[in-house]
Structures are given as C-alpha cells and as structure tokens.
C-alpha positions, 0 to 999 in steps of 0.5 A, spaced: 568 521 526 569 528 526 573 531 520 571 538 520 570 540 526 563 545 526 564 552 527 559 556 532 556 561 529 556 569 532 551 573 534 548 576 527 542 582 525 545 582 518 543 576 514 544 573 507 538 569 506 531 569 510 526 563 508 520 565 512 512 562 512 515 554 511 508 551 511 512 544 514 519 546 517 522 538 518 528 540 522 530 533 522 534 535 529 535 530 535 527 531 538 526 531 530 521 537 530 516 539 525 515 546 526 509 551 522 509 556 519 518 555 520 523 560 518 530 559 517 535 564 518 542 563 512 548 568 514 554 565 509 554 557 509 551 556 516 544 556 519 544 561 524 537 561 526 531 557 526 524 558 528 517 561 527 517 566 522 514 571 527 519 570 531 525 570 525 522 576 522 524 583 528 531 579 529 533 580 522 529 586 519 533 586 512 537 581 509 539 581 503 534 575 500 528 573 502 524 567 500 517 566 502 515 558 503 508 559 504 504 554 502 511 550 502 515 544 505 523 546 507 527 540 509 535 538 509 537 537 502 537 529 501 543 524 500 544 519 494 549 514 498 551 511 491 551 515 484 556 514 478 556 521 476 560 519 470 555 513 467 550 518 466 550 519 459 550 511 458 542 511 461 539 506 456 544 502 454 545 496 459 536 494 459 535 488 461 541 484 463 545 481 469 550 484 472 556 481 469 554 483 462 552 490 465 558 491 468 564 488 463 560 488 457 556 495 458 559 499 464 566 499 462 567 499 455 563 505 455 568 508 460 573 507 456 571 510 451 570 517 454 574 522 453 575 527 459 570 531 456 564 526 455 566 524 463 565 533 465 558 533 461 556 526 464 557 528 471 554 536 469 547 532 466 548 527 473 548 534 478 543 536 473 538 530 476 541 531 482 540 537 484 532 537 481 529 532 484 532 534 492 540 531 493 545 536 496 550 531 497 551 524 494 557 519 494 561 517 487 566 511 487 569 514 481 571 512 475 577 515 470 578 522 468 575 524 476 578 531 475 572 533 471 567 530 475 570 535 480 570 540 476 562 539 474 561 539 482 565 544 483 561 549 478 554 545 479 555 548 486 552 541 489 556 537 495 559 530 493 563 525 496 569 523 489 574 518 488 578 515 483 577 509 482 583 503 483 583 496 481 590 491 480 587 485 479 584 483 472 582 476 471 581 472 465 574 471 463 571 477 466 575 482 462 576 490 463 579 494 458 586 495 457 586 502 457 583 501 464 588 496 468 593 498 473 598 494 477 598 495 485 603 500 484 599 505 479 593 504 483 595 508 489 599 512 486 591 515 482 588 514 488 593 519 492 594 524 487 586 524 487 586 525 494 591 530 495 588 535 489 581 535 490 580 532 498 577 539 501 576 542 494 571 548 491 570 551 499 569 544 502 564 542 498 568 536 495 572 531 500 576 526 496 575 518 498 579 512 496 575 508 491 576 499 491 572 499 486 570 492 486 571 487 492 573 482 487 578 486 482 582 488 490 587 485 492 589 484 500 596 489 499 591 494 495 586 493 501 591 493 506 595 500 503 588 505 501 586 504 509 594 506 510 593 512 506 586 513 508 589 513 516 594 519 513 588 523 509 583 522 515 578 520 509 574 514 507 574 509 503 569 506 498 567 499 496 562 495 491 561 488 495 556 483 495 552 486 489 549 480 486 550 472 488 556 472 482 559 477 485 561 472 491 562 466 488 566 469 483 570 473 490 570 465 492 574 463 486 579 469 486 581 470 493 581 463 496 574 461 498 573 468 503 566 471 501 567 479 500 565 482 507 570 476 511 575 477 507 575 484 509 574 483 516 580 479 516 585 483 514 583 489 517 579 493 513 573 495 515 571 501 520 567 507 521 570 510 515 568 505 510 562 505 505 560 498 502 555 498 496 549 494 495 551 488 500 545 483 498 548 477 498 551 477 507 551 471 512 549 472 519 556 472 521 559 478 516 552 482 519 556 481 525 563 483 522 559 489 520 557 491 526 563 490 531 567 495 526 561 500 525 563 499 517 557 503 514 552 500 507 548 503 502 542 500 500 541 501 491 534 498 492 532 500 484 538 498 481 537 492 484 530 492 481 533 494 474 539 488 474 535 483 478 540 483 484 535 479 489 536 486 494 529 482 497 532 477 500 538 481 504 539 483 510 539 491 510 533 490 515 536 486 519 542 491 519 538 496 521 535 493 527 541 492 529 544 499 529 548 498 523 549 505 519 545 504 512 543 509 507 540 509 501 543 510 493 540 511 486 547 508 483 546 511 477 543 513 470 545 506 467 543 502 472 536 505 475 536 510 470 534 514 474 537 519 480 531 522 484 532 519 492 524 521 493 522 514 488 529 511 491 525 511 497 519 509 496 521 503 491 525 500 499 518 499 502 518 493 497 521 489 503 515 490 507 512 486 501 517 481 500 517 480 508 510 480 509 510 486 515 507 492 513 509 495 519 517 495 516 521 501 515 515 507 516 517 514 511 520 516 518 526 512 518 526 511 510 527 519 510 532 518 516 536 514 511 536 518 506 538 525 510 541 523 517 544 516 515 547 519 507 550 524 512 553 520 517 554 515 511 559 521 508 562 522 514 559 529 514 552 528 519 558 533 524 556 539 519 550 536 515 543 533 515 540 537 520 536 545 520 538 548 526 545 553 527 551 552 526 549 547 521 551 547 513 546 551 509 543 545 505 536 545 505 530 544 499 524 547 498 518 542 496 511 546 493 506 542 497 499 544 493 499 539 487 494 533 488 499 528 489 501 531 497 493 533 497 491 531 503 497 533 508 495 529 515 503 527 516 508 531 511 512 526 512 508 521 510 506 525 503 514 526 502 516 518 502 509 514 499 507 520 494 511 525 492 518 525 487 524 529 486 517 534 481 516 537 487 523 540 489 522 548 487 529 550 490 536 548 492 540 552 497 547 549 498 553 551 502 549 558 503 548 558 496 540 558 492 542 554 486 536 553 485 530 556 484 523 556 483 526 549 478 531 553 475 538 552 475 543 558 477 549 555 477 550 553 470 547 553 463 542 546 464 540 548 456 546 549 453 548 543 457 543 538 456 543 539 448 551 538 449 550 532 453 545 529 448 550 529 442 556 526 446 552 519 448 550 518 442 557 519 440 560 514 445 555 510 444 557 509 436 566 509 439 564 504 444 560 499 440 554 499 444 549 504 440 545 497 437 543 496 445 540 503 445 535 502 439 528 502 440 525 494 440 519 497 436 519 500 429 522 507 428 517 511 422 
C-alpha cells in the first residue's frame, strides 16, 4: 500500500552529507548487496547516491558534513514492530508475573497514574533507548495523553507509528481503571481526533494509526467502525491479539465462542493495513486467515520470555515460510525491560532450539525482519528500509573494532549473533544526524534522564506499585 508516493530525486553536485569510507555498506536493496569501502551520498531527507567512495568523492566535492565510516558498518536504521513508549518509566514493576497480573494489576494502574507530562518523559527516555541501540522508526499502539508521546517524537527526531489507544468493552473480573473506560462512541471520537491532529506530523516522521488496544476489550461495532475511519484517513489500524493462551479463552467467553483472529476475519477486519502483535496462540486455520488477507504480525519474542507467553510453541515460522509479513518488537521497558532490536534478534533464534533445526531463521532474514518487514510492517517499505536513491535517509553507523565483531567473516552474521544496540556510534534520520559518535543531538538526554528518574519513582508511589520495585535482597 502506497501512501506517500516517493519523490525522484534531482541531479545534485551540492550535498548536505556525504558518509564515505563505509568498511561494510549493507544496502539492504533488492540484490541485497554488500559493498566495500561504501559511501552515501545525503541532500535534504533522501539518499541521492549510493556506491564506492572513490567514485562518491569527484561527484560531491564540498558537501556541507562529512563522516567518515572507516572502520565501520552503515545500514538502515532498525524497526521495533511493537514498542509502548509510554511504559518506559514502569521498567521494573511488573517481574515475574502472568500477563493477566502484568496487564490489569501492573500496566494499567500505572497508566492511570500518569500525568500528561510523566507520559512526555516516558516516551522522551523510550526514544532515548531507541535511538542508541539503532531504531529509526518503531510502531506504538498507545496509550493516553499520546499527544506528548508525539511531541517526544517530534523533537527526538526519530520516525514512529503513533495511536491512541481505544476500548468500549470493560468486563468484570478484569478490570481497568475508570479514569480509562470509554464507550464505542467516545473511543472513536479519541481515536479520529488522534488521527486527524497528528497523521503526517513533524515533517511526515509521524503518521497516525488506529489502536484496538485489545482484541478481547473491542467490540464487532468498534472493530467494524475504526476499519471505516481507517478507509477514510488511508492509514492502519493496530491490534494486541492472541498473546497468551488467557487471552484467547477469555475472547472465547466475551465474544461467543470465536478465537481472536476468526473473529476478526469474520467480520471484515483484516487486511494488508492491519498490524496484529505478539500472536503465539494460532490455529492452522487463523494462519490461513492471516494469509489470504495479507494482515501483517509482530513477533515480541523477549516480552514473551519475561511473562512466559509460550511465543516457542507458535506459529511465526511457520508464517514466515508462508510469505506472511512478520517483523519484530521489543514491546516495552515494562515488559522485556529493554528496547535494543539487535538483543531482540538474537533471543528469536531460540525457536531454532525449541524446533530442533538450526538451520532456522538464519541472521539474514532476522535482519530482514527487523528492516525490510518492520517497514513494510508500518506501511512505510515505499520511502524506508533500503540505502539507494530516492529513499529516506534513515541509516545507522555501528564501530566494528570491538572484540564482540572480531573476526568479521560475514558482517551480517556478527550484527545478529554478537553485537548490541553498544555498537551504534551514529543515527541519521529523515536527513538529519541525531546522532553522533553516542551522543544525542537532538534533546538534553542528562537533563532528561535525571527528570525521568524522580518521576518513576513518584508514579510508582501514586499508583501504588512502588512495593513491586524494591530489591529482594537487603538495602545497607
């Protein structure tokens, strides 16, 4: 689906940034070509060039900036598929838990305890993260007071999928905060007016989605109306579905005995712009369903692992071999506590163990997932996810010259099996260096930081869950 259609670029000799003397250059194009001693070539927000430097060099004798990569490895930047940048500052609070705890207990109070500017400085911190450890662009299905979120995008200068998160149904037994609950009507009209505002905000870097927050807490008429509004905006519409095995039973009981994914396929809902997350509980059948709509899937493999998803058993290989869209996502700083993509794939090729098969998602098509899937994910793979001309200037400079990437036989390799977000030195985004040599350009990250700090600490004590926080051993 073709949003944004991409502008060709113009014949230039004047550029804003040339990178030259790339060690590795991963173009992540169509013949998905490695190239030595790479350069690109940056003017405004678009790639104009791509090749070797001493062929770069004579075409662009005096461009305003210039970084040297020698020694280093340029490549897109990364997608996180699934990211709450608003939980960043509840890292901590929800150990060792199930996700019905995690989500009712934990996640929501929290939520409802935050003031609109404890959500600018979660989602500050989460960009923060996000850009230090390689993402460019990641998905969030929302939460409340996403008008600061947007702001945090907008001045980070990161890309971002945002939404505000919708639900209408609020059964007893699992319950969320009053200050939370909404009726069909109001939900939409949160959702539109979300929309509307921000969809194509901070130079394009932002585009607004619809958020059914959960597929249990929706109803058909919800469902049936966000896909109408999404028709209108040309947008997409995003989805917690079949996380854990509670899920689904308890979408059983609410909603007549359909499983999460038959549901929405029976009333009209999938398709090519809807982004369903964690999915680890499918049947055959809703695999088909998933096919035939061409609905896309992120895997949250470490969030999994932290609540104990069963995400081993799934079916995201499965899907995969099928030609079905699945990308990757941390989820957020509540839930894996961390937020670097480069750990994310490397804790996926535990399915090569839980299968048996090590030949089992090899670090090409994880990184595949993480850049090429996360941007056809977003419904952005027209403008991102690829370093030739004409495309978006997203792209990240890792240091190759620490023991964890010595040896370098396949780059590629090294990337996914022994590199982190550590090796990332700089981030350029929509044209722009946010990034450089580990240092944000952007915003104050001290100032930031030291601010974020004392405003978990008081969330945590209005929300009541400071006692989950506190260290199991003894304090001296």
């Amino acid at each position: 689906m073709v949003l944004f259609p991409r502008e060709k670029p113009t014949g230039v000799s004047s550029i804003d940034i040339l990178i030259t003397g790339a060690s590795w250059l991963l173009t992540m194009d169509s013949k998905r070509r490695i190239l030595k001693d790479g350069a690109v070539a940056i003017q405004g927000n678009r790639i104009v060039d791509v090749g070797k430097t001493p062929d770069l060099l004579p075409k662009y004798p005096n461009p305003k900036e210039t970084i040297d990569a020698r020694g280093r490895l340029v490549m897109p930047g990364l997608v996180n598929g699934h990211f709450h940048s608003t939980q960043q500052l509840a890292r901590g609070l929800a150990d060792n838990v199930f996700a019905p705890t995690w989500i009712h207990d934990r996640a929501y109070p929290y939520e409802a305890a935050c003031t609109s500017d404890d959500v600018y400085l979660a989602s500050l911190c989460s960009c923060l993260e996000a850009i230090k450890t390689g993402t460019t662009c990641f998905a969030d299905p929302g939460g409340y007071h996403m008008d600061r979120a947007a702001q945090a995008v907008e001045e980070t200068g990161i890309r971002a999928v945002l939404s505000r998160s919708m639900v209408d149904i609020h059964t007893a037994g699992r319950p969320i905060p009053g200050k939370m609950r909404e009726d069909t009507r109001a939900a939409l009209d949160g959702g539109e007016e979300f929309v509307s505002r921000y969809h194509g905000a901070a130079g394009g870097r932002i585009r607004a989605w619809f958020s059914l927050r959960t597929e249990r807490m929706v109803s058909d008429d919800l469902c049936l109306r966000t896909k109408e509004l999404a028709g209108k905006y040309k947008t997409g519409v995003e989805s917690h579905n079949s996380s854990v095995y509670d899920s689904v039973l308890r979408h059983k009981e609410i909603h007549h005995g359909l499983r999460p994914v038959e549901r929405y396929y029976k009333i009209g809902l999938l398709g090519p712009n809807v982004l369903l997350y964690h999915m680890n509980w499918l049947t055959d059948a809703e695999v088909d369903m998933l096919q035939e709509t061409d609905t896309k899937i992120t895997h949250c493999p470490t969030a999994a692992f932290m609540g104990g998803y069963g995400t081993l058993q799934s079916k995201h290989v499965d899907m995969l071999h099928r030609g079905i869209t699945v990308c990757l996502g941390s989820d957020n700083g509540l839930e894996s506590n961390f937020n670097d993509m480069f750990k994310v794939m490397y804790c996926a090729t535990a399915h090569r163990d839980y299968r048996q098969d090590a030949t089992l998602l090899p670090p090409e098509q994880l990184l595949e997932m993480t850049v090429t899937n996360g941007y056809r994910a977003c419904l952005w793979d027209d403008e991102c996810g690829t370093l030739e001309p004409g495309k978006k200037a997203d792209l990240i400079i890792l240091e190759t010259s620490g023991p964890e990437w010595i040896p370098i036989h396949n780059p590629v390799s090294n990337l996914v099996h022994a590199a982190d977000g550590h090796s990332v030195r700089t981030s350029v985004i929509d044209g722009k260096v946010v990034m450089k040599e580990g240092r944000i350009l952007t915003v104050d990250e001290d100032e930031i930081l030291a601010r974020a700090q004392t405003a978990a600490l008081d969330i945590a004590r209005r929300s009541g869950l400071e006692v989950f926080g506190q260290p199991k051993w003894p304090v001296v």
